[in-house]
PDB file of N, CA, C and O in Angstrom, chain B, residues numbered from 101:
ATOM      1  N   UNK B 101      36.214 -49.832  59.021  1.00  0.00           N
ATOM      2  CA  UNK B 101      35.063 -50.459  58.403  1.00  0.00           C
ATOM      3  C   UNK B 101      35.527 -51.661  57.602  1.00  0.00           C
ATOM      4  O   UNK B 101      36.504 -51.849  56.879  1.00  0.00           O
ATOM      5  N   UNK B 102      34.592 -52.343  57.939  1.00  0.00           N
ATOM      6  CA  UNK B 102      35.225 -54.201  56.715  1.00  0.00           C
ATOM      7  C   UNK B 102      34.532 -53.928  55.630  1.00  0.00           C
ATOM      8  O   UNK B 102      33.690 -53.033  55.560  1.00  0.00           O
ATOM      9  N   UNK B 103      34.888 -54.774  54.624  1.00  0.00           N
ATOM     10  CA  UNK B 103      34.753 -54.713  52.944  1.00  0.00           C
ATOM     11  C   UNK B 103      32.947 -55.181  53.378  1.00  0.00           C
ATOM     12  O   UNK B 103      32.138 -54.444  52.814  1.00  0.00           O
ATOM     13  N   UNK B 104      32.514 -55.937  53.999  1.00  0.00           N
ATOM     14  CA  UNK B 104      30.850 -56.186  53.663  1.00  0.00           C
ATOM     15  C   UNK B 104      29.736 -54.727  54.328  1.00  0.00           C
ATOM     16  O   UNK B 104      28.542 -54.504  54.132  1.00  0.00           O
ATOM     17  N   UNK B 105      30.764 -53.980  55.133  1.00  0.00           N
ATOM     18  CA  UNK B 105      29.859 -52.842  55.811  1.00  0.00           C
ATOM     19  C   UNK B 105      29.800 -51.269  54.710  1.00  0.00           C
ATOM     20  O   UNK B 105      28.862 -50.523  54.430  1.00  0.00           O
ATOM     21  N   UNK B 106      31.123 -51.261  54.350  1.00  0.00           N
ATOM     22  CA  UNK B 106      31.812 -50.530  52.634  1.00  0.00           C
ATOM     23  C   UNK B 106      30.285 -51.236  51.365  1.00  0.00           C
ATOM     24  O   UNK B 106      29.419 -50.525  50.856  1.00  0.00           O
ATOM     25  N   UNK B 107      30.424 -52.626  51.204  1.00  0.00           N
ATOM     26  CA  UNK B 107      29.638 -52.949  50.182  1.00  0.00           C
ATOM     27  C   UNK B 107      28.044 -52.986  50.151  1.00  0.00           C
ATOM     28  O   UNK B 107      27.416 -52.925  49.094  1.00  0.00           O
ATOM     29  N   UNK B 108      27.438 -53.092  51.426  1.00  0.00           N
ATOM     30  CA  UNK B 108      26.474 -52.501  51.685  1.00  0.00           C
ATOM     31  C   UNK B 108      25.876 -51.109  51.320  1.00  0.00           C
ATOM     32  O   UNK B 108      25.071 -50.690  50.488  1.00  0.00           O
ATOM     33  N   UNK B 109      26.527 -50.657  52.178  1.00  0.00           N
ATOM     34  CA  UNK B 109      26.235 -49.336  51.957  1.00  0.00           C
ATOM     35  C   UNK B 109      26.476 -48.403  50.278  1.00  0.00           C
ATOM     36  O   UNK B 109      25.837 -47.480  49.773  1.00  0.00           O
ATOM     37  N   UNK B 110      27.712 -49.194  49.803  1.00  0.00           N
ATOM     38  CA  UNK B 110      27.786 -48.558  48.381  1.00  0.00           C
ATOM     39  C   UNK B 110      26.554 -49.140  47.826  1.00  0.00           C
ATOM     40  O   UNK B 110      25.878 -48.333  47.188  1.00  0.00           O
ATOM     41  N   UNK B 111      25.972 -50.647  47.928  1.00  0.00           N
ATOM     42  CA  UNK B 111      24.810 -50.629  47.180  1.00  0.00           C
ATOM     43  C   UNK B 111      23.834 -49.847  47.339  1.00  0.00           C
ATOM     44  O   UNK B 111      23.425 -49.249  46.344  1.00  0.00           O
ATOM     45  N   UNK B 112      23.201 -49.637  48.605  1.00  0.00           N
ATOM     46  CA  UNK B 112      22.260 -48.662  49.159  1.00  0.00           C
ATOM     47  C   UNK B 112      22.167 -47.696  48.632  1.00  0.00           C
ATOM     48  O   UNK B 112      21.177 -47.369  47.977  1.00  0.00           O
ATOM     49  N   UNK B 113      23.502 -46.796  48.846  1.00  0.00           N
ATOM     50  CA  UNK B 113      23.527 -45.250  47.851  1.00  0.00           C
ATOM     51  C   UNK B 113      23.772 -45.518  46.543  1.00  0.00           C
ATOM     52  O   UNK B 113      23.767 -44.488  45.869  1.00  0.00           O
ATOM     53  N   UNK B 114      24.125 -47.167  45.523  1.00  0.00           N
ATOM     54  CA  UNK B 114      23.476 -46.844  43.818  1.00  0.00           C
ATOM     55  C   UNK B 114      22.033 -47.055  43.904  1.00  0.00           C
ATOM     56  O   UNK B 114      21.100 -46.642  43.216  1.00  0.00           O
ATOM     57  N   UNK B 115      22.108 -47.897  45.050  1.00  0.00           N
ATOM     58  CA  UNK B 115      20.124 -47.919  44.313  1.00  0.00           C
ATOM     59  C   UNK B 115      19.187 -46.923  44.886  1.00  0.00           C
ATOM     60  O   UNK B 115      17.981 -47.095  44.705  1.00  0.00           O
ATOM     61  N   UNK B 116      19.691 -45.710  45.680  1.00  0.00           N
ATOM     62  CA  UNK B 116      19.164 -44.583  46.070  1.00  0.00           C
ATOM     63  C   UNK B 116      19.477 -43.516  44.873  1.00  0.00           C
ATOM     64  O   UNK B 116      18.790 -42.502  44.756  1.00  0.00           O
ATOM     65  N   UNK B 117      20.620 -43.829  43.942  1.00  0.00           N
ATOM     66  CA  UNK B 117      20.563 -42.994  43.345  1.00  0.00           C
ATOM     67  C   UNK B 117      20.119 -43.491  41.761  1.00  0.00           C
ATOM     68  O   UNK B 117      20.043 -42.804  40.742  1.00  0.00           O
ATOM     69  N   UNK B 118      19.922 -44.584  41.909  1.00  0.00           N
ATOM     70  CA  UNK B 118      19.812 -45.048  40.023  1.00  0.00           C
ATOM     71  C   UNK B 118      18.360 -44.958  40.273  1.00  0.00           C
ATOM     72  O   UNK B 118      17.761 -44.568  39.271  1.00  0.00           O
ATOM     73  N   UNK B 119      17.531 -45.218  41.393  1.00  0.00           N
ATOM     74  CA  UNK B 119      16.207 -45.454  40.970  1.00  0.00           C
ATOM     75  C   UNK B 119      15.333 -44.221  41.354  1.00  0.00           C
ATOM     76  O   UNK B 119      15.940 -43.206  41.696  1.00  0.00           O
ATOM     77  N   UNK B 120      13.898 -44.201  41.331  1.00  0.00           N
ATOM     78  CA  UNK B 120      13.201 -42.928  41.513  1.00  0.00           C
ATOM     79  C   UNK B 120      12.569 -43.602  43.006  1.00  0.00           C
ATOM     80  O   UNK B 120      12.193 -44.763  43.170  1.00  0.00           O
ATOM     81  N   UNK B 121      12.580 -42.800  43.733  1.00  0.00           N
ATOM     82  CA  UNK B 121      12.271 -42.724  45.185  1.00  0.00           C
ATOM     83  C   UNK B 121      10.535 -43.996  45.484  1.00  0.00           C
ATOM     84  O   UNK B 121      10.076 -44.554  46.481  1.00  0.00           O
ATOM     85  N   UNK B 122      10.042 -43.922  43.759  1.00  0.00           N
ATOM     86  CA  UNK B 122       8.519 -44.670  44.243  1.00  0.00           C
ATOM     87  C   UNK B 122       8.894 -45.927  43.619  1.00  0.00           C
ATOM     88  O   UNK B 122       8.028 -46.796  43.721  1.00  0.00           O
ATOM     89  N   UNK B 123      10.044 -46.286  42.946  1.00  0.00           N
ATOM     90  CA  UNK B 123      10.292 -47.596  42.762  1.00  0.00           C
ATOM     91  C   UNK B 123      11.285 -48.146  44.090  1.00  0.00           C
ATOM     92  O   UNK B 123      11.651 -49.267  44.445  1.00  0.00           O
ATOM     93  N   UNK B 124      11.434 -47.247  44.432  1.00  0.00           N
ATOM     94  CA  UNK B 124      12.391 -48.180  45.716  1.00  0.00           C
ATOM     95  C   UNK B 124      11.473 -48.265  46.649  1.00  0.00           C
ATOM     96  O   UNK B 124      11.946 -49.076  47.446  1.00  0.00           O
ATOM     97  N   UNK B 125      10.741 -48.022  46.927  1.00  0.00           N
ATOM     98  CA  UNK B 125       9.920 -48.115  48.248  1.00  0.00           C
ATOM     99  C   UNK B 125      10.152 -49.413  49.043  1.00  0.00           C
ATOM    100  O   UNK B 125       9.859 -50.493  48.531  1.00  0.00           O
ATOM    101  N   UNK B 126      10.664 -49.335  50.266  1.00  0.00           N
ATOM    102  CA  UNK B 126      10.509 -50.476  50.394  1.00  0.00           C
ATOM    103  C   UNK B 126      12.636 -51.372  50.396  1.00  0.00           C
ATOM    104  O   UNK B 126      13.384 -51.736  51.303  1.00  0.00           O
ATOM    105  N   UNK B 127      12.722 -51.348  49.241  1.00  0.00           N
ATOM    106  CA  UNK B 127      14.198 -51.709  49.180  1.00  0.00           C
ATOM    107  C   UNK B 127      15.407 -50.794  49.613  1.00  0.00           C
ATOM    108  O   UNK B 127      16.515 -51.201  49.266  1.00  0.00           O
ATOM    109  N   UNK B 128      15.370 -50.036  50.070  1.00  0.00           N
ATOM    110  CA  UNK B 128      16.727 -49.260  50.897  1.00  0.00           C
ATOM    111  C   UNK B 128      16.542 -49.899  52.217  1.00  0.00           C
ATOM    112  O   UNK B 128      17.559 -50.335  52.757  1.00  0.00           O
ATOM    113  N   UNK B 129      15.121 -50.055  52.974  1.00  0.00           N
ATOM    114  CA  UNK B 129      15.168 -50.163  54.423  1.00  0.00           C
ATOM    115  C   UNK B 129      15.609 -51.761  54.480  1.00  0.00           C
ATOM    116  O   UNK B 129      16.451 -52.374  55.137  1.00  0.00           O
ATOM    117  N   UNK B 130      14.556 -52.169  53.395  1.00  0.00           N
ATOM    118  CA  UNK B 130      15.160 -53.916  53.211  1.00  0.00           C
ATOM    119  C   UNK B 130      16.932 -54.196  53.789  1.00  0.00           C
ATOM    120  O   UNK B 130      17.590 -54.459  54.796  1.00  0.00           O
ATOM    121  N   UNK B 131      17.064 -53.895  52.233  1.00  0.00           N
ATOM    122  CA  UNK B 131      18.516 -53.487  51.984  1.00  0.00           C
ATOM    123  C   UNK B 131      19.655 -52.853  53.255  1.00  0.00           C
ATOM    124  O   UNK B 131      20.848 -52.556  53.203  1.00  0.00           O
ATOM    125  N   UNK B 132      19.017 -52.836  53.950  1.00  0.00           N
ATOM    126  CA  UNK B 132      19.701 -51.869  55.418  1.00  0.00           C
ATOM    127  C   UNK B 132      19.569 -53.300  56.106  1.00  0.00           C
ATOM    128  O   UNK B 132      20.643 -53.895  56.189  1.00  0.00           O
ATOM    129  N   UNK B 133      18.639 -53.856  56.531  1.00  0.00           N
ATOM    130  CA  UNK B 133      18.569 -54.801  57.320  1.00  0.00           C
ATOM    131  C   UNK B 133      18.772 -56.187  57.167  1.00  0.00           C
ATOM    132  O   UNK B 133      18.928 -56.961  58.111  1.00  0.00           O
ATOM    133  N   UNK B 134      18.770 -56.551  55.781  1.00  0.00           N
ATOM    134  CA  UNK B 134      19.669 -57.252  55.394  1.00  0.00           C
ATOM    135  C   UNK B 134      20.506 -57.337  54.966  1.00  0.00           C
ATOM    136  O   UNK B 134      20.655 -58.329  54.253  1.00  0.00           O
ATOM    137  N   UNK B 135      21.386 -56.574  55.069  1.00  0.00           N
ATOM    138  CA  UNK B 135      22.365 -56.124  55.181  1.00  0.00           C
ATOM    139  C   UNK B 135      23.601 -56.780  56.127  1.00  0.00           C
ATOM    140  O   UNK B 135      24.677 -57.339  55.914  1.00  0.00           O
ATOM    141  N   UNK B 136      22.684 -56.316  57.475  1.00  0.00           N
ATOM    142  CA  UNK B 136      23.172 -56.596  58.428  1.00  0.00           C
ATOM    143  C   UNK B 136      22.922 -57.834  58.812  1.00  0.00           C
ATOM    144  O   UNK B 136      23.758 -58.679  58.494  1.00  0.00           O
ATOM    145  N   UNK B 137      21.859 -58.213  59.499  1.00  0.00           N
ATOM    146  CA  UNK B 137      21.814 -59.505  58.897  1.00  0.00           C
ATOM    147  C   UNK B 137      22.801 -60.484  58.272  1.00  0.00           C
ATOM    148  O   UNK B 137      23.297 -61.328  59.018  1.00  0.00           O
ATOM    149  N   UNK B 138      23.062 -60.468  57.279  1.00  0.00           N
ATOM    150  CA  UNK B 138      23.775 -61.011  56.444  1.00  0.00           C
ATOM    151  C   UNK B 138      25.086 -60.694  57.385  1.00  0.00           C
ATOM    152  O   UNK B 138      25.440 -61.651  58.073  1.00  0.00           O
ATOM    153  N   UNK B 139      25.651 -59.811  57.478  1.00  0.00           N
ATOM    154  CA  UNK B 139      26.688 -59.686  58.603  1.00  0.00           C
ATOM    155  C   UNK B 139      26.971 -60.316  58.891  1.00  0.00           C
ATOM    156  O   UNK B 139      27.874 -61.110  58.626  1.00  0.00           O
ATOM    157  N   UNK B 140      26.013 -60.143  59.824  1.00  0.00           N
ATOM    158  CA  UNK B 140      26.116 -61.272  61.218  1.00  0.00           C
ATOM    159  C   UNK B 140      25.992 -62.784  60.919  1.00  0.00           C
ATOM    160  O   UNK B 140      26.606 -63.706  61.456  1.00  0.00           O
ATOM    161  N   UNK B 141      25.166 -62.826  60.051  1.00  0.00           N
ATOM    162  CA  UNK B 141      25.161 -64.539  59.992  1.00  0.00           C
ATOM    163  C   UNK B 141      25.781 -65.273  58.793  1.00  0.00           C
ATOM    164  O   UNK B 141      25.277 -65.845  57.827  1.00  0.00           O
ATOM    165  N   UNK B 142      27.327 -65.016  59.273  1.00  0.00           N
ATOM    166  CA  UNK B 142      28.300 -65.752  58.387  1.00  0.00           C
ATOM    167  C   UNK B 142      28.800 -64.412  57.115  1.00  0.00           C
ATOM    168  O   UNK B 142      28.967 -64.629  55.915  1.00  0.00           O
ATOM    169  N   UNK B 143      28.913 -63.436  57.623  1.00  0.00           N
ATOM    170  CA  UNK B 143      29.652 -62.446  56.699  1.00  0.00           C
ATOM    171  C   UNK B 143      29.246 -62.319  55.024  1.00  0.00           C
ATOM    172  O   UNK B 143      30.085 -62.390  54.126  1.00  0.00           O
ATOM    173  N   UNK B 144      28.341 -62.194  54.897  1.00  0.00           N
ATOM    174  CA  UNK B 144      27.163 -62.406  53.911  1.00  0.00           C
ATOM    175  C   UNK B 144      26.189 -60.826  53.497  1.00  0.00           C
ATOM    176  O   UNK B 144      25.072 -60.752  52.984  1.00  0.00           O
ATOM    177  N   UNK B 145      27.168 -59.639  53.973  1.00  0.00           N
ATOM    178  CA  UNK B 145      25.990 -58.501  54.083  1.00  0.00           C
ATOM    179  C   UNK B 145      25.745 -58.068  52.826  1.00  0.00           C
ATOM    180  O   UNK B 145      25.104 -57.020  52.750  1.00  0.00           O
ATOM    181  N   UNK B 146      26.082 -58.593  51.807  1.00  0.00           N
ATOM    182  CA  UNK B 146      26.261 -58.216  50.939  1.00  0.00           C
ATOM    183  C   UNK B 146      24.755 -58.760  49.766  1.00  0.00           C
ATOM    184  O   UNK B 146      24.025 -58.129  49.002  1.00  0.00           O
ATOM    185  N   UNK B 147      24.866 -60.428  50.226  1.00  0.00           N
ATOM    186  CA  UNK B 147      23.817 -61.330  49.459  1.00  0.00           C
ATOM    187  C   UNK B 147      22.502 -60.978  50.870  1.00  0.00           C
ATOM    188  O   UNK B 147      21.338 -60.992  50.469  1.00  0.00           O
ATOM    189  N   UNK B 148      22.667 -60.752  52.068  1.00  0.00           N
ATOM    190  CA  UNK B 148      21.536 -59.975  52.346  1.00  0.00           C
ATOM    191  C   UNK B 148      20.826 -58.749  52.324  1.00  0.00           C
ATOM    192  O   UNK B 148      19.690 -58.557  52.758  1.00  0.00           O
ATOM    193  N   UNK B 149      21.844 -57.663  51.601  1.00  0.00           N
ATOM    194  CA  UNK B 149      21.094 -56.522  50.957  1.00  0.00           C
ATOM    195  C   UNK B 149      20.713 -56.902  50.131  1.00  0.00           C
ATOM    196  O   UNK B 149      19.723 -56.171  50.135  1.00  0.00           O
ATOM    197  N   UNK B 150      20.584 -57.478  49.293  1.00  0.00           N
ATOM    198  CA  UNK B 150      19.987 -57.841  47.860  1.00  0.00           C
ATOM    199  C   UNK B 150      18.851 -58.978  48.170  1.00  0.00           C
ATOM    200  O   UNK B 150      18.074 -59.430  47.330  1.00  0.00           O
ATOM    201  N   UNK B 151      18.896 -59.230  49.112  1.00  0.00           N
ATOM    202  CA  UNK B 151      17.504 -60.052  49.345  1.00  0.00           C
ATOM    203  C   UNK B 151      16.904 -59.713  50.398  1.00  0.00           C
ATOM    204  O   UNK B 151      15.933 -60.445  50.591  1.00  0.00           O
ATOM    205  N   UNK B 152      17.068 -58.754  51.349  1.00  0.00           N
ATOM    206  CA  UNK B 152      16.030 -57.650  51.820  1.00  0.00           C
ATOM    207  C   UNK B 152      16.163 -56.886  51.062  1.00  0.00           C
ATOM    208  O   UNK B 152      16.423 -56.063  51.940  1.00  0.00           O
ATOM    209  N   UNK B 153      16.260 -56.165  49.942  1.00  0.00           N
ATOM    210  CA  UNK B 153      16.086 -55.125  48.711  1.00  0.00           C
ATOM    211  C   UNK B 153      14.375 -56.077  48.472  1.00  0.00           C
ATOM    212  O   UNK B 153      13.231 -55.893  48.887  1.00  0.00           O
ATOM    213  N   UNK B 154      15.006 -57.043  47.641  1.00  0.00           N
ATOM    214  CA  UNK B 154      13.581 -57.962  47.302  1.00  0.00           C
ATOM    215  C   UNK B 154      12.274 -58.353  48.144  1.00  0.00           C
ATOM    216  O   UNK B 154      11.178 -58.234  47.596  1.00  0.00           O
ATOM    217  N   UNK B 155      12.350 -58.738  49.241  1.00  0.00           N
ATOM    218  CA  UNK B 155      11.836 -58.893  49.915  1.00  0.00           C
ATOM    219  C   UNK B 155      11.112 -57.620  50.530  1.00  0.00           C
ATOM    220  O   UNK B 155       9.939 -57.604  50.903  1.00  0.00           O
ATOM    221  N   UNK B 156      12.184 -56.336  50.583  1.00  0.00           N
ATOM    222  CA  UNK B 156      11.334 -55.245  51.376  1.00  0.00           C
ATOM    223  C   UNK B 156      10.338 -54.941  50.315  1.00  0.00           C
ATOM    224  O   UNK B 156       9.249 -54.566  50.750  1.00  0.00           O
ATOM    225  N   UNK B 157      10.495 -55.038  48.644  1.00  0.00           N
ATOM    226  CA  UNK B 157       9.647 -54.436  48.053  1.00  0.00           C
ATOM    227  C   UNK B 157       8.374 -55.121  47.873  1.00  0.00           C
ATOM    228  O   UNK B 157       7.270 -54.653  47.595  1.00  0.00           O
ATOM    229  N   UNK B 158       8.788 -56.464  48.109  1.00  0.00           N
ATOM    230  CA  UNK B 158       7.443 -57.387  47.896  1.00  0.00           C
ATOM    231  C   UNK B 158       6.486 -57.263  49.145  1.00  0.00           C
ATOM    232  O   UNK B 158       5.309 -57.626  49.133  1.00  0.00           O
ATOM    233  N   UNK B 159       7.331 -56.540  50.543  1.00  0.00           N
ATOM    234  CA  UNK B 159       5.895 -56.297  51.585  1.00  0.00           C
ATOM    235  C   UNK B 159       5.347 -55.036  51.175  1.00  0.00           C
ATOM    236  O   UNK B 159       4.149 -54.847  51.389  1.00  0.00           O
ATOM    237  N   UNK B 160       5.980 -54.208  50.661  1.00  0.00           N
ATOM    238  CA  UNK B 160       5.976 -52.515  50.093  1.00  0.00           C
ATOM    239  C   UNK B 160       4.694 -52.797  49.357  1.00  0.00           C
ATOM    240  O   UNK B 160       3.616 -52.329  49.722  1.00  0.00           O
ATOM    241  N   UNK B 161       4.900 -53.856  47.937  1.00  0.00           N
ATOM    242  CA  UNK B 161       3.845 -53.756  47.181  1.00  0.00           C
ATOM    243  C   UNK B 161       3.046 -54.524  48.002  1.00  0.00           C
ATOM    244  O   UNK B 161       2.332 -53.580  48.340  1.00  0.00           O
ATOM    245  N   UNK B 162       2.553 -55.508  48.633  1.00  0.00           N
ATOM    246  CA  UNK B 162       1.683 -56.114  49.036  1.00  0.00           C
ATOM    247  C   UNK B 162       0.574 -54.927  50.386  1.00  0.00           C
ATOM    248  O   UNK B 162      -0.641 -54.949  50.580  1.00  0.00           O
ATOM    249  N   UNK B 163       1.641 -54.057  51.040  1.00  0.00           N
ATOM    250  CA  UNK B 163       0.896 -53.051  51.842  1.00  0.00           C
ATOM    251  C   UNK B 163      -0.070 -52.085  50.911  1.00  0.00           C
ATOM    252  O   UNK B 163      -1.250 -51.808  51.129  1.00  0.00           O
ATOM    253  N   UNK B 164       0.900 -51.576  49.631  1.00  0.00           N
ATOM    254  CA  UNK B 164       0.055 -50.849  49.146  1.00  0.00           C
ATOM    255  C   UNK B 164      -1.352 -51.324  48.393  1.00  0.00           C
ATOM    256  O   UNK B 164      -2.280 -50.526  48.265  1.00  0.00           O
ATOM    257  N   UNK B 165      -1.423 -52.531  47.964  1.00  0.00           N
ATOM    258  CA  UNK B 165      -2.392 -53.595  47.146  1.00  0.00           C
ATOM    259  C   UNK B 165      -3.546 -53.584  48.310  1.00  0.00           C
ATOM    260  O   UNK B 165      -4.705 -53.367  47.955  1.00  0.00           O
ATOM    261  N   UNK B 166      -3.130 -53.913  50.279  1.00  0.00           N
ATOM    262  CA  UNK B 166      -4.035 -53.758  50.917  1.00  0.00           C
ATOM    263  C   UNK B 166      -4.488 -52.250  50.869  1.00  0.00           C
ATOM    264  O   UNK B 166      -5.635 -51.862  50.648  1.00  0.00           O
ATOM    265  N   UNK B 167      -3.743 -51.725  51.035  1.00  0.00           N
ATOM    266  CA  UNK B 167      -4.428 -49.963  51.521  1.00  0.00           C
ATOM    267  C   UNK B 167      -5.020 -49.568  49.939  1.00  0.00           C
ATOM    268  O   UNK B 167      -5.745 -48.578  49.838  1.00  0.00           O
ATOM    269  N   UNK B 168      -4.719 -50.287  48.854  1.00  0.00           N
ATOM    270  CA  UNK B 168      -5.494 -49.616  48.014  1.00  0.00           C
ATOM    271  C   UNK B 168      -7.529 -50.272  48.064  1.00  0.00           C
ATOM    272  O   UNK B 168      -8.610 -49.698  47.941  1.00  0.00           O
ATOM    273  N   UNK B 169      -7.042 -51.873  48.339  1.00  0.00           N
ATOM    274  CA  UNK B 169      -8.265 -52.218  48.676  1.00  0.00           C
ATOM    275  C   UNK B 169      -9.404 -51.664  49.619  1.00  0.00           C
ATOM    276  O   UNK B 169     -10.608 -51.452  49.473  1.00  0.00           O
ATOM    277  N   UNK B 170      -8.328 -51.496  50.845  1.00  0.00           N
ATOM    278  CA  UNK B 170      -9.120 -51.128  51.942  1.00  0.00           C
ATOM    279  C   UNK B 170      -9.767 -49.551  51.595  1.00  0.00           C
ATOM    280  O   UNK B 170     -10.919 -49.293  51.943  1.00  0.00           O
ATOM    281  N   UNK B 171      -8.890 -48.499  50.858  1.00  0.00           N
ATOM    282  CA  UNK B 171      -9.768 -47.454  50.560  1.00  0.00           C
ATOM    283  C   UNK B 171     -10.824 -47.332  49.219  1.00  0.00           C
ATOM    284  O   UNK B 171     -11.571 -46.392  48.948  1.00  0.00           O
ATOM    285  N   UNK B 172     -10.645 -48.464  48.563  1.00  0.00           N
ATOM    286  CA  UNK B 172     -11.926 -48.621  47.684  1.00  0.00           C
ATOM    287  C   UNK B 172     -13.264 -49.239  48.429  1.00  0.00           C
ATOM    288  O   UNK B 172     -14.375 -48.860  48.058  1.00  0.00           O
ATOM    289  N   UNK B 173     -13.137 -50.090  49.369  1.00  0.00           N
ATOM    290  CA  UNK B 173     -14.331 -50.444  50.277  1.00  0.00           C
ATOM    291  C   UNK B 173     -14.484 -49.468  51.326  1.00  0.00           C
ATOM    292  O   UNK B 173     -15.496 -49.482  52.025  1.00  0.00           O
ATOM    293  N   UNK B 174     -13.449 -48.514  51.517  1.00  0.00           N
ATOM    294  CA  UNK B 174     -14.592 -47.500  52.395  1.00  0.00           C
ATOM    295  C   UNK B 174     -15.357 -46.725  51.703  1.00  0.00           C
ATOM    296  O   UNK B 174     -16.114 -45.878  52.177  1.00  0.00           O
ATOM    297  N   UNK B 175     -15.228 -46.929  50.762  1.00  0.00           N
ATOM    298  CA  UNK B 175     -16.113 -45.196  49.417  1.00  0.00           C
ATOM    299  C   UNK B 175     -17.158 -45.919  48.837  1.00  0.00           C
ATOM    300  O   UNK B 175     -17.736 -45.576  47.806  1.00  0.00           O
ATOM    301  N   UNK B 176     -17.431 -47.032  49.571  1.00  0.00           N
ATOM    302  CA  UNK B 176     -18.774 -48.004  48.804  1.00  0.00           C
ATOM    303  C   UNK B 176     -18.281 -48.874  47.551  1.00  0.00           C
ATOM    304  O   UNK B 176     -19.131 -49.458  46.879  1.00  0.00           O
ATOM    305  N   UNK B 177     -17.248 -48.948  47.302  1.00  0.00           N
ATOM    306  CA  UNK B 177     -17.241 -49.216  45.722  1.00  0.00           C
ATOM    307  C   UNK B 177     -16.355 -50.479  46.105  1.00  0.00           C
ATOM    308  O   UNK B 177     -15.467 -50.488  46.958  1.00  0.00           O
ATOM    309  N   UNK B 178     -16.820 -51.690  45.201  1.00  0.00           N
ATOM    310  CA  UNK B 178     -16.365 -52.977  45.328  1.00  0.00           C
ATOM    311  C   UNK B 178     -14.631 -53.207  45.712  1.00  0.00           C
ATOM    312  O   UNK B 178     -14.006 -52.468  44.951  1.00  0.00           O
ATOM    313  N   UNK B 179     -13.845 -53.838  46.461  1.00  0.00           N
ATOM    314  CA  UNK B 179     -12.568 -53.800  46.365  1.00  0.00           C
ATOM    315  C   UNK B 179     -12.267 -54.499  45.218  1.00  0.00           C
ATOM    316  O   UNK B 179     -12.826 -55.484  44.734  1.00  0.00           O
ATOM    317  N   UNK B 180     -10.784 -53.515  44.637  1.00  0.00           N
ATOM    318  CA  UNK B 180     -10.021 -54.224  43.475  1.00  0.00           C
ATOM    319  C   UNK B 180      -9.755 -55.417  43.562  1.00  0.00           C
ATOM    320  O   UNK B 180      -9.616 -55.660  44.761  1.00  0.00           O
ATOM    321  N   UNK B 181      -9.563 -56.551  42.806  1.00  0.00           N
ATOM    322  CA  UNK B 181      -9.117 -57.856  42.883  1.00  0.00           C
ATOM    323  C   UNK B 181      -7.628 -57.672  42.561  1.00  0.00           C
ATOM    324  O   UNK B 181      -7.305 -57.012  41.573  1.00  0.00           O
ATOM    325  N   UNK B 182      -6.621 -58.289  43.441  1.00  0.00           N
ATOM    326  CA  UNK B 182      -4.926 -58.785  43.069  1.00  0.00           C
ATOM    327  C   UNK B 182      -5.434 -59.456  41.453  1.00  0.00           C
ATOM    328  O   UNK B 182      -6.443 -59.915  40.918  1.00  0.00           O
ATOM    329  N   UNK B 183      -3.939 -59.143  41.121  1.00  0.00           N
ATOM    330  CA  UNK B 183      -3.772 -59.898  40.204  1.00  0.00           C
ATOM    331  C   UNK B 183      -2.814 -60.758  40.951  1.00  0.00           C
ATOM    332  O   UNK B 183      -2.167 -60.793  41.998  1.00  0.00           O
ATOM    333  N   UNK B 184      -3.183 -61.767  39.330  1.00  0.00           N
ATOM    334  CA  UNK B 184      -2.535 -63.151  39.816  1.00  0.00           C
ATOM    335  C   UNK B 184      -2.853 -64.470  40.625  1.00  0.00           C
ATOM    336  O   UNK B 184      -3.404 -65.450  40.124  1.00  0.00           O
ATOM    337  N   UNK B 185      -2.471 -64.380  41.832  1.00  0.00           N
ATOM    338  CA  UNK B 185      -3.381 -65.890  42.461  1.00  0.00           C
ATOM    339  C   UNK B 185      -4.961 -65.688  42.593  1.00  0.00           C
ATOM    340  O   UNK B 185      -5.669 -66.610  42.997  1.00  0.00           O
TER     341      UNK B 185
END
């Protein structure tokens, strides 16, 4: 195993173990695939776990923001507004 496939993965299992399973949502799988990623494009797996970490959580929260909308407009009741933009 090379030092970026070792450093991957050690990040993966601290941030599987420092965080609680509903704050990661989202950033382990990131984190897996950019990972690799990063690998491959120019030996980098390291600065691409950490930005699929980020990235996985920002589709994580943005899925759950839809599915929370979408099940407040099936029960009749106005959808929540995002914050922010």
């Amino acid at each position: 195993m090379n030092h970026a496939r070792v450093a991957a993965l050690a990040l993966a299992l601290a941030a599987a173990a420092a965080s609680a399973p509903a704050e990661a949502k989202g950033c382990l799988k990131g984190a897996v695939v950019g990972g690799v990623a990063g690998h491959y494009a120019g030996h980098h797996g390291i600065l691409g776990a950490i930005g699929g970490c980020i990235v996985g959580r920002h589709l994580a929260k943005e899925k759950a923001r839809e599915q929370t909308a979408h099940d407040a407009g099936a029960q009749g009741e106005p959808a929540a507004k995002p914050n922010g933009y």
